[in-house]
SEKOLZA-250149 format. One record per residue (C-alpha): x, z, y; residue number from 1. Coordinates in nm, 4 decimals. Layout:
N
{pt {X,Z,Y},NUM}
...
This chain:
410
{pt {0.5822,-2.3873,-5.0675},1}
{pt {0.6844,-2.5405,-4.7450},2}
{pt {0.3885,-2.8064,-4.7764},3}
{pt {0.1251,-2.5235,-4.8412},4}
{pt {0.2665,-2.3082,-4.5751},5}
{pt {0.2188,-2.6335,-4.3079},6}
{pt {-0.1126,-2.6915,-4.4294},7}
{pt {-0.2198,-2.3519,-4.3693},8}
{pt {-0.0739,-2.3756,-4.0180},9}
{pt {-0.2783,-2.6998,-3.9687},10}
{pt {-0.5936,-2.5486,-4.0572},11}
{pt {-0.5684,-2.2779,-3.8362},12}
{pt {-0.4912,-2.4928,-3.5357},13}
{pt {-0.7560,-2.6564,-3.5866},14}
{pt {-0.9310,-2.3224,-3.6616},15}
{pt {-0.8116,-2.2698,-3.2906},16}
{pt {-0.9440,-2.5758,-3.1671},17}
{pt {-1.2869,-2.5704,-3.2722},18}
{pt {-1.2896,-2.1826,-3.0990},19}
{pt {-1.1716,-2.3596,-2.7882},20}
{pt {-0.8657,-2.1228,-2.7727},21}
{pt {-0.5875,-2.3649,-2.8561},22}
{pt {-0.3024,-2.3960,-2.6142},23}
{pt {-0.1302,-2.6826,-2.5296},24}
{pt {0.2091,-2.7259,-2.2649},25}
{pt {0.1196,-2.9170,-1.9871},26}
{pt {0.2909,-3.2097,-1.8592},27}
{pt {0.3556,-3.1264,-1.4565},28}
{pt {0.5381,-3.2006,-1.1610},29}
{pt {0.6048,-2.9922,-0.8398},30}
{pt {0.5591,-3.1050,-0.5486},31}
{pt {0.5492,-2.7981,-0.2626},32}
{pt {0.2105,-2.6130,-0.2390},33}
{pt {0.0924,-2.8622,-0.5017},34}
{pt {0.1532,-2.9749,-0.8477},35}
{pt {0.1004,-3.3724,-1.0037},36}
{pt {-0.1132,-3.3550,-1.2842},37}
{pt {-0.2305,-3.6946,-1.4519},38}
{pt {-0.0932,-3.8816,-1.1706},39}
{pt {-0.3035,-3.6692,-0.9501},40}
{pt {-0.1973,-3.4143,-0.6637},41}
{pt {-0.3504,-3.0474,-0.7059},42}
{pt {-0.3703,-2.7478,-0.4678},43}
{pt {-0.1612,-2.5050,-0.6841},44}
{pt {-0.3744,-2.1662,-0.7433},45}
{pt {-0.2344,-2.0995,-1.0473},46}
{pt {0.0644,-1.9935,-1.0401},47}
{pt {0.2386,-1.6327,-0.9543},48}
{pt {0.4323,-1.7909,-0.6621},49}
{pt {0.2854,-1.4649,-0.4229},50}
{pt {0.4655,-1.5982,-0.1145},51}
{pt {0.4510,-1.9743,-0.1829},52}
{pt {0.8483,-1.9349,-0.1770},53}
{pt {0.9128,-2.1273,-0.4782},54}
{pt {0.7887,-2.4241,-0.3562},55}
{pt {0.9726,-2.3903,0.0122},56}
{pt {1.2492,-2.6797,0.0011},57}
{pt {1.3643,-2.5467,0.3550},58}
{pt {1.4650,-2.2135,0.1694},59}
{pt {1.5943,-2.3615,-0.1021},60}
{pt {1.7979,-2.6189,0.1090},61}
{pt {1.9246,-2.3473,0.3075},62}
{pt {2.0803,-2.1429,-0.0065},63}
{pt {2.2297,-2.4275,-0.1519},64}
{pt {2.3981,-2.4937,0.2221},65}
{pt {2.4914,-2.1772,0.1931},66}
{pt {2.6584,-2.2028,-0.1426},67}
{pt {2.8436,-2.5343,-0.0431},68}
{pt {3.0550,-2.3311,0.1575},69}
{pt {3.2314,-2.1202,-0.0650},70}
{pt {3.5309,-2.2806,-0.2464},71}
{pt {3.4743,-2.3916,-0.5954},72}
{pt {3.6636,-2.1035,-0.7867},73}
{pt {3.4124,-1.8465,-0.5619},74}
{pt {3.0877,-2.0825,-0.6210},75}
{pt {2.8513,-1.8674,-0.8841},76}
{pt {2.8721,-2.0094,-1.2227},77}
{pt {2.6430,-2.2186,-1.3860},78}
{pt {2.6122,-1.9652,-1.7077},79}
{pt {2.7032,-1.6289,-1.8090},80}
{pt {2.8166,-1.7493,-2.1384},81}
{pt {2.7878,-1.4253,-2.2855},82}
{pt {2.6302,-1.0574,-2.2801},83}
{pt {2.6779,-0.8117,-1.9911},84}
{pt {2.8747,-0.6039,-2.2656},85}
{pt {3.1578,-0.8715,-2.3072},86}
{pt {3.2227,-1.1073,-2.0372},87}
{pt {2.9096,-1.1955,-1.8663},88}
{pt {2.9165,-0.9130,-1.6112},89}
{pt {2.9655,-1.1039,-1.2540},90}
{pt {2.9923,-0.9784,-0.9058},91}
{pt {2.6495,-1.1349,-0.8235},92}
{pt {2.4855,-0.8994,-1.0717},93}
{pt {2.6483,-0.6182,-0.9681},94}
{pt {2.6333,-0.7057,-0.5958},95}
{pt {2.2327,-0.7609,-0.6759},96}
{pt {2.1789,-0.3948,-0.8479},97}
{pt {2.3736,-0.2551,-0.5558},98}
{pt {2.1302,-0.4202,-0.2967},99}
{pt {1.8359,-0.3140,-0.4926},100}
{pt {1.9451,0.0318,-0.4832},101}
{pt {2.0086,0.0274,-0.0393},102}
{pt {1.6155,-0.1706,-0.0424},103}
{pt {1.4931,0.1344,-0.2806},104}
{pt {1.7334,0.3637,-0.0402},105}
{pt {1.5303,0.2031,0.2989},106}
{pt {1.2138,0.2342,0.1295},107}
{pt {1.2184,0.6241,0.0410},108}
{pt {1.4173,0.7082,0.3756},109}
{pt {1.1419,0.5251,0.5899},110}
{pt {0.9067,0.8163,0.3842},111}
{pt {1.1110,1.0843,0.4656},112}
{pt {1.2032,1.1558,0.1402},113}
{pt {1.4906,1.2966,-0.0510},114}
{pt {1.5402,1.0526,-0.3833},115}
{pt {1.7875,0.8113,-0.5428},116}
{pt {1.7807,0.5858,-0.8335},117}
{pt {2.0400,0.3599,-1.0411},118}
{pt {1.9419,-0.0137,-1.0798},119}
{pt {2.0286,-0.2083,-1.4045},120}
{pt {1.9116,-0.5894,-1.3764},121}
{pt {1.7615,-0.7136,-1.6885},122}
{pt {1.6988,-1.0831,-1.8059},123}
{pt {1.3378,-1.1113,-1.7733},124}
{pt {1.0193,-0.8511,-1.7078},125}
{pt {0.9677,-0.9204,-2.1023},126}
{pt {1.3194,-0.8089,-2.2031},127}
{pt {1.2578,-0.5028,-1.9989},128}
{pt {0.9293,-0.3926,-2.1109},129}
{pt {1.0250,-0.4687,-2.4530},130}
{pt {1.3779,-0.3063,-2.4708},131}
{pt {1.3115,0.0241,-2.2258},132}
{pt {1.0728,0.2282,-2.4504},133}
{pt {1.1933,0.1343,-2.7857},134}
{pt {1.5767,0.2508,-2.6177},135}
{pt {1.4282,0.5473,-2.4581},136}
{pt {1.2563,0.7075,-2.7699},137}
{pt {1.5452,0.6689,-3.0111},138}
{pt {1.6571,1.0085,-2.9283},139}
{pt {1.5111,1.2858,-3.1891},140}
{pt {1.1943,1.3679,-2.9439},141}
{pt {0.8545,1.4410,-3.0417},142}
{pt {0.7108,1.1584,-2.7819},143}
{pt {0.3589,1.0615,-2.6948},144}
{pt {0.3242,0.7260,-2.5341},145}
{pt {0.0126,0.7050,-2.3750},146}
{pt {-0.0641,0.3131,-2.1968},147}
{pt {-0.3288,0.2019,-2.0240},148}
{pt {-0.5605,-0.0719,-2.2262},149}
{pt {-0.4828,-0.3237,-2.0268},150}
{pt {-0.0741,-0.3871,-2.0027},151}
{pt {0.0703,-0.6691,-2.0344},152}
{pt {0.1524,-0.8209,-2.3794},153}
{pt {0.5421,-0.7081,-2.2832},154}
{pt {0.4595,-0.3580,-2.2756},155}
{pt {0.2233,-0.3901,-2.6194},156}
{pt {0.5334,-0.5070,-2.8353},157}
{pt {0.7387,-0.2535,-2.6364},158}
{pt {0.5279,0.0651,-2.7407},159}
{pt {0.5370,-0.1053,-3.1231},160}
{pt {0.8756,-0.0941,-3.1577},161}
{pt {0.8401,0.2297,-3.0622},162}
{pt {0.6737,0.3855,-3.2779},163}
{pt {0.8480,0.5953,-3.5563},164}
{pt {0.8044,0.9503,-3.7294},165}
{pt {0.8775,1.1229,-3.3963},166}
{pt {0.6859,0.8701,-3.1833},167}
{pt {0.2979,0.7655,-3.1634},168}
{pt {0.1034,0.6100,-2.8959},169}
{pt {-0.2456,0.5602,-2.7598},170}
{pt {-0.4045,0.3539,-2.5705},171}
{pt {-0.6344,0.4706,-2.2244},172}
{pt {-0.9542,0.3254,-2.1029},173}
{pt {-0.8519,0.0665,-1.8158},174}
{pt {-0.7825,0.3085,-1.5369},175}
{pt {-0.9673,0.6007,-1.6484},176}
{pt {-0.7984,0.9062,-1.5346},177}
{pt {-1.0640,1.1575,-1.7378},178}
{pt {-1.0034,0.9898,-2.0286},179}
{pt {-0.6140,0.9765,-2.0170},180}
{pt {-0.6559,1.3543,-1.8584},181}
{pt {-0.8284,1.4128,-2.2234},182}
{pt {-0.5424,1.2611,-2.4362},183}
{pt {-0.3053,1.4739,-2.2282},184}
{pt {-0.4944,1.7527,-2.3653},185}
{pt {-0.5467,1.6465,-2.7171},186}
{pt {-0.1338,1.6007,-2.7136},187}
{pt {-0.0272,1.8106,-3.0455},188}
{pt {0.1249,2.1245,-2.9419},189}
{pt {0.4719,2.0507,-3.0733},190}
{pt {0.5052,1.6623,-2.8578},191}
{pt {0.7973,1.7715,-2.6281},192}
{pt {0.7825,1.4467,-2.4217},193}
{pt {0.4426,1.2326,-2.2591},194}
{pt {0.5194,0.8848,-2.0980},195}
{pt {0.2298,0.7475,-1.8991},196}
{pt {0.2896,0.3507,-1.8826},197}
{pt {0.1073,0.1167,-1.6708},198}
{pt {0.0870,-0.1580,-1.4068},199}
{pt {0.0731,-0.1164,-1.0845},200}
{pt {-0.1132,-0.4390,-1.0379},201}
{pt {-0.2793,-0.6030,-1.4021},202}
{pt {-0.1920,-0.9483,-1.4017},203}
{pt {-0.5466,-1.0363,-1.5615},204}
{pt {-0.8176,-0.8339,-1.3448},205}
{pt {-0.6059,-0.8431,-1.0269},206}
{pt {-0.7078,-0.4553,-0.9765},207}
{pt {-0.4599,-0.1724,-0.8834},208}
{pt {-0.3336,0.1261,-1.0702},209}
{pt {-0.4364,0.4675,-0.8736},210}
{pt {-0.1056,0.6152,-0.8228},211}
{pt {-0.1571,0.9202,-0.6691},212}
{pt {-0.3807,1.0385,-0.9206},213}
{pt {-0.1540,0.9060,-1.2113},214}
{pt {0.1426,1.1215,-1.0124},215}
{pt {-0.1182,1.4314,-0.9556},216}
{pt {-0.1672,1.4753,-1.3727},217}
{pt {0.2481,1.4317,-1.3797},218}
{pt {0.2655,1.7310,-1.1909},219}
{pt {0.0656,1.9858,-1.4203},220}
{pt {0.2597,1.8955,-1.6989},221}
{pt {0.6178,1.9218,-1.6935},222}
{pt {0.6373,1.6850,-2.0372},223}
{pt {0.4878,1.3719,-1.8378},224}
{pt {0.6957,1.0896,-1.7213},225}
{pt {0.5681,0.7570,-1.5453},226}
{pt {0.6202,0.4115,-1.6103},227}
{pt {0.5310,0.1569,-1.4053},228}
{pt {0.5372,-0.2101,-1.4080},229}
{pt {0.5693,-0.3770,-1.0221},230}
{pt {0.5591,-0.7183,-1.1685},231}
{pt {0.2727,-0.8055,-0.9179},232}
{pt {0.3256,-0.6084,-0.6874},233}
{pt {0.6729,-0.6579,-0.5793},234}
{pt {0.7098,-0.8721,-0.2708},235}
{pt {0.3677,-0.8557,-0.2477},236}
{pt {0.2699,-0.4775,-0.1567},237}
{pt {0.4908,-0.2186,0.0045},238}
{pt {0.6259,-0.2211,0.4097},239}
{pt {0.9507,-0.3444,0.2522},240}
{pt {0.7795,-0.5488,-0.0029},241}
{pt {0.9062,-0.3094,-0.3030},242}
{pt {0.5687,-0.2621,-0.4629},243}
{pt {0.2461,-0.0177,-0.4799},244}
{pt {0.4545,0.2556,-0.5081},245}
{pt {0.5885,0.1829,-0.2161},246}
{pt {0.2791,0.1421,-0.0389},247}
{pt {0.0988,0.4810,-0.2116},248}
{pt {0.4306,0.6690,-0.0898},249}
{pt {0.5146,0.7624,-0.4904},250}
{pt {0.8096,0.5915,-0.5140},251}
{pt {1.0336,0.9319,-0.6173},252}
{pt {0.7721,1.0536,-0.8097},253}
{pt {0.8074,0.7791,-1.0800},254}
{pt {1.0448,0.8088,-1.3567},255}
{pt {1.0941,0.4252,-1.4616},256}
{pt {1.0011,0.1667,-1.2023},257}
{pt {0.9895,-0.1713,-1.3532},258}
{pt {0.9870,-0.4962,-1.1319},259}
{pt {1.0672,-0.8687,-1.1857},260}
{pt {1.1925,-1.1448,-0.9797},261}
{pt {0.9599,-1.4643,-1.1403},262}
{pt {0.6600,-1.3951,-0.9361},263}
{pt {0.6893,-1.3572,-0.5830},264}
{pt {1.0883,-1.3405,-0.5643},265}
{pt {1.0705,-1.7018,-0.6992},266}
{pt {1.3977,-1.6092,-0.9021},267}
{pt {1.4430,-1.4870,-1.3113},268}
{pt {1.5006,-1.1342,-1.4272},269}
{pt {1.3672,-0.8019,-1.3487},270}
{pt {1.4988,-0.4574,-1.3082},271}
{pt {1.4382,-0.0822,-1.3727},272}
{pt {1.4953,0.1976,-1.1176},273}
{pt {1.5815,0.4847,-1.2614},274}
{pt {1.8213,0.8284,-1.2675},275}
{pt {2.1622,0.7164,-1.3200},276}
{pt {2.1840,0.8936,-1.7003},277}
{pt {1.8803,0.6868,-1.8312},278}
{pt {2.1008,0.3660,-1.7110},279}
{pt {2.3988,0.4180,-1.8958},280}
{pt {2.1562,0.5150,-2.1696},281}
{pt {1.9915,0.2073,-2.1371},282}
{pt {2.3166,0.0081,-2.1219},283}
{pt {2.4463,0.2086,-2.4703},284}
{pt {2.0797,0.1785,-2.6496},285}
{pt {1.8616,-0.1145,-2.4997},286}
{pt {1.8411,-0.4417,-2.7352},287}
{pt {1.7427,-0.7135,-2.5519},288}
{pt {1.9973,-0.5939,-2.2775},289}
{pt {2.3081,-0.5599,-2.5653},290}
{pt {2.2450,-0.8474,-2.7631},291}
{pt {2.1372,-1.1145,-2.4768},292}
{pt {2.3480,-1.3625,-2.2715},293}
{pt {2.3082,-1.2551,-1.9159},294}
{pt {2.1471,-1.4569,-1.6834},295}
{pt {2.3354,-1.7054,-1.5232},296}
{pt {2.5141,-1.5814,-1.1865},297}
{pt {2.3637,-1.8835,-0.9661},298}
{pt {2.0601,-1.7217,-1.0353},299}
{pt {2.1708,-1.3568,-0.9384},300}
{pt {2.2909,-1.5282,-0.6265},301}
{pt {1.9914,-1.6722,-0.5307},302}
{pt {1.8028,-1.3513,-0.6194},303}
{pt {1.9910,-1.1981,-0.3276},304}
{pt {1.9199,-1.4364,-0.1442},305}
{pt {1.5890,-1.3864,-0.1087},306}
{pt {1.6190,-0.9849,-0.1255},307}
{pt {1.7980,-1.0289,0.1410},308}
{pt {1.4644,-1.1929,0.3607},309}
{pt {1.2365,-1.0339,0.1877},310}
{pt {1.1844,-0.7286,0.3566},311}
{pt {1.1136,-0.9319,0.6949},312}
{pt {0.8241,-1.1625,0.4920},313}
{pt {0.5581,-0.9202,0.6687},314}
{pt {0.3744,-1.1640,0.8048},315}
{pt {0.3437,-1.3326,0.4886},316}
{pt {0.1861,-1.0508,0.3256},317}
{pt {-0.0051,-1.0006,0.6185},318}
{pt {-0.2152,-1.3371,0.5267},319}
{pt {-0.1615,-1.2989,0.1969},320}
{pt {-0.3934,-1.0056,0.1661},321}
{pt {-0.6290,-1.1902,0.4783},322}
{pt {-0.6844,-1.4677,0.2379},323}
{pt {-0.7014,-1.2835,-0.0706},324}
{pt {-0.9822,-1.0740,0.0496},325}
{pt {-1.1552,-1.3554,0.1812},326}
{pt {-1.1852,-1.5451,-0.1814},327}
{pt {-1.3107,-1.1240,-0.3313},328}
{pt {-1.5627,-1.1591,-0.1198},329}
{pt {-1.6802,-1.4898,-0.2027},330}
{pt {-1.7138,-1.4188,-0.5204},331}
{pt {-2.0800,-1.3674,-0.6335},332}
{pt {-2.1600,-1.0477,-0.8016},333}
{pt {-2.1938,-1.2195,-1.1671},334}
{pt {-1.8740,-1.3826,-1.1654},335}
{pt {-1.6523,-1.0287,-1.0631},336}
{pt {-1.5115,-0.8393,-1.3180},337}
{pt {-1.6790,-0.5439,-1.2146},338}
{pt {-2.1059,-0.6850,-1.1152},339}
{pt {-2.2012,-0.3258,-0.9112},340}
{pt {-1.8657,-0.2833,-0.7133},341}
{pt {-2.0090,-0.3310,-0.3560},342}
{pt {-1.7132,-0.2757,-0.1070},343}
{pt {-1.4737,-0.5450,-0.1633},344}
{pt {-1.0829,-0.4521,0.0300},345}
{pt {-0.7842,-0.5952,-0.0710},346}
{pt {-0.5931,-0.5311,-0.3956},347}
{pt {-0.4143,-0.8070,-0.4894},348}
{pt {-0.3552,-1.1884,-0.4764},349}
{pt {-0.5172,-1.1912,-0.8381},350}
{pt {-0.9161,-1.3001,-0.8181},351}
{pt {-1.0756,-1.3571,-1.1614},352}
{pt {-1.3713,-1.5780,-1.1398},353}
{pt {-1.5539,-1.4052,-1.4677},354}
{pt {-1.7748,-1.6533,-1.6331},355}
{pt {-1.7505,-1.5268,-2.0054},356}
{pt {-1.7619,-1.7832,-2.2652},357}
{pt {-1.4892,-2.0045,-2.2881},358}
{pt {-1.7014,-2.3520,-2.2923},359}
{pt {-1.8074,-2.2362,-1.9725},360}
{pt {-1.4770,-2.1459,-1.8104},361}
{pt {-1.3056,-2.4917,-1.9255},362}
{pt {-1.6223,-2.6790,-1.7397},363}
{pt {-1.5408,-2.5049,-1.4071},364}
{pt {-1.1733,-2.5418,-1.4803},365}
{pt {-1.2403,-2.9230,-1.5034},366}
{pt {-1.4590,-2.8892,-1.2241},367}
{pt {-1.2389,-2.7266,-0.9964},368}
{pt {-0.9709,-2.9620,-1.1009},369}
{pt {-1.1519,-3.2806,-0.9976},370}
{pt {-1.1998,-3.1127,-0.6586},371}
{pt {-0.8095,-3.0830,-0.6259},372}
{pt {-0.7192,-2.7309,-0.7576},373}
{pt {-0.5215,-2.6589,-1.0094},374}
{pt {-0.7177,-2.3850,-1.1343},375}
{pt {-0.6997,-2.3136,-1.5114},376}
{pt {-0.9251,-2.0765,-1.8170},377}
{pt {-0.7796,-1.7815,-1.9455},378}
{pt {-0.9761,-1.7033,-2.2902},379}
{pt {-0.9145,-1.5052,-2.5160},380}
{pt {-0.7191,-1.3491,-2.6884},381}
{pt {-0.5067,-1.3263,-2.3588},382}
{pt {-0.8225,-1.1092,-2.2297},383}
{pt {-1.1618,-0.9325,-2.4352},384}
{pt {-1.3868,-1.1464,-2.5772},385}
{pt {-1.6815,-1.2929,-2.3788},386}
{pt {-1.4338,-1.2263,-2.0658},387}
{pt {-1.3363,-1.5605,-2.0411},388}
{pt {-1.2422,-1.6269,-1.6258},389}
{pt {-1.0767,-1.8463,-1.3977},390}
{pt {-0.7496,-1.6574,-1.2903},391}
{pt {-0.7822,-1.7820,-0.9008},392}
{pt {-0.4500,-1.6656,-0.7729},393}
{pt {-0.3546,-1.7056,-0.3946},394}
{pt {-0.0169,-1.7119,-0.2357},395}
{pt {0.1184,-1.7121,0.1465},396}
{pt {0.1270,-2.0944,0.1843},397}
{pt {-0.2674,-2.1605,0.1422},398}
{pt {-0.4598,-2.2271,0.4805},399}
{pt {-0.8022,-2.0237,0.5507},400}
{pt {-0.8868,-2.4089,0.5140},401}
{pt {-0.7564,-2.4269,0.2164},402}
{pt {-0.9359,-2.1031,0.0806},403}
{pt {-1.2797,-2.2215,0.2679},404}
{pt {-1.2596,-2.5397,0.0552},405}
{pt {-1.2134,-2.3072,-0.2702},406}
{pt {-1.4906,-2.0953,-0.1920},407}
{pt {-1.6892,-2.4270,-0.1295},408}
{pt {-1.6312,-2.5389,-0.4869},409}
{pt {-1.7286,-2.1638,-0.6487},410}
């Protein structure tokens, strides 16, 4: 049985292979803004390093000075060695949720706003999105889920392990408010609870959520809750740096706010920001959260860290978004995800370079590669069919040289 099972497996990597959709790990070294491939330094536009912090040996040199002072029985722990739930509950986590609560605190003040919400860190944005909604729909409510097309995997599994007799979802055309407006409607009579899930920023297409609209069809329908996953945007949008919501002023208006600290924090784990009741509910019902070792506390320490300097990084956005819009506008109209959209401003450091096929997209990949980027295809089934792109990605460290060059090579 085992022999037929790892033919079967064979055949369909190679079934993968001739489709030009197999995967492979790639053998890399960092080395700052670039990363050795082959022997070979590369510009790094891949990765979701926002603010070019993860590569910043200063910063890092800098914590770990910083560290070196404290005595050894006070130095954060190498691991948690167990689950928040039994002993792997440090002071680092908790000081980190209590920080994240006085930068959501700064945020809705600065708006003039009345609002507060609990913070529980989580191990990773895919523990979250895959442990909040399964957790939050085990109580006996009627609940329609309804998700925009095009989350992230994360949220995909999350809504499937949500589903039960009481709970359905559907899935929304890619930012179409009329059509999610007509699923609102088409809600059964008798479904006592809607929760509208989305990103703020989609990691694929680079494109923004629209907020304020998404709040304005919460607020004729007292059964609607929002979701909303800041993965991209945090550190990266926001006066503070705390996300689209942040920037769009609809920070207390959103029931779940889901954000992560791999991307532009540099860091692991993520968080939700939420009313204190759905965190101890979360704590009592949530999976991933009950039944995982927490991260390790050197980590939560360094996560601070950089919370800590991360609402001064201003300028850093500031040319960010300068490049970012740059490269959008580069882009020829065939290669954009969307060929009539005229007025190009800035959404996000995401730029997909569409080309559609994926024999295609490796080429320019190579191409690119050989010029000294390391640029790389996304095919599917990580996005539709004949949607194949580069995902060009920019982050704080590039140099309007550096972008010029890029555009050069497009």
């Amino acid at each position: 049985m085992q022999n037929s099972i790892t033919k079967r497996l064979q055949s369909a990597l190679v079934d993968l292979k001739a489709k030009q959709q197999y995967r492979q790990l790639p053998n890399l070294k960092h080395d700052g803004r670039h990363v050795i491939s082959d022997g070979k330094a590369l510009l790094n536009i891949a990765s979701n390093d926002y603010l070019g912090l993860g590569g910043d040996t200063e910063l890092q040199a800098q914590f770990l000075a910083q560290v070196g002072q404290l005595s050894v029985t006070h130095t954060p722990k190498m691991s948690a060695t167990s689950s928040r739930l039994l002993t792997g509950n440090d002071i680092q986590l908790e000081a980190l949720e209590e920080e994240l609560q006085s930068w959501y605190q700064i945020a809705i003040e600065k708006q003039s706003l009345t609002d507060s919400k609990s913070v529980l860190v989580l191990n990773s944005g895919y523990h979250a999105n895959l442990g909040i909604l399964p957790a939050l729909t085990t109580l006996p409510v009627k609940t329609l889920i309804l998700a925009d097309k095009l989350v992230h995997a994360s949220i995909i599994d999350g809504l499937r392990l949500s589903q039960s007799k009481l709970v359905t979802y559907r899935r929304y055309r890619h930012n179409d408010y009329e059509h999610l407006a007509k699923c609102i409607e088409q809600a059964d009579e008798t479904v006592e609870r809607i929760i509208i899930v989305t990103e703020s920023i989609f990691s694929m297409d680079g494109d923004r959520a629209d907020l304020p609209e998404l709040v304005q069809l919460k607020s004729k329908d007292d059964r609607i809750e929002l979701y909303v996953d800041e993965a991209h945007a945090v550190g990266v949008l926001g006066h503070t740096g705390l996300g689209l919501a942040e920037e769009t002023h609809t920070l207390a208006d959103i029931d779940y706010l889901v954000g992560t600290f791999g991307k532009a924090f540099a860091s692991v784990g993520a968080y939700i920001m939420c009313d204190e009741i759905v965190k101890q509910w979360l704590i009592n019902a949530m999976r991933p959260l009950i039944f995982s070792t927490a991260l390790p506390p050197i980590n939560h320490a360094w996560t601070r860290f950089i919370l800590a300097k991360m609402p001064t990084l201003t300028d850093q956005r500031a040319h960010l978004a300068q490049l970012s819009t740059t490269l959008s506008r580069a882009i020829d109209t065939r290669h954009r995800v969307s060929p009539t959209l005229q007025d190009i401003y800035y959404e996000s450091p995401i730029v997909p370079y569409i080309l559609g096929d994926n024999a295609s997209t490796l080429a320019k990949a190579q191409q690119l590669q050989a010029a000294g980027f390391y640029a790389l295809p996304i095919r599917p089934p990580t996005v539709p069919t004949n949607t194949a792109r580069i995902r060009l990605v920019m982050n704080a460290k590039l140099t309007n040289e550096d972008c010029e060059r890029l555009i050069q090579q497009l």
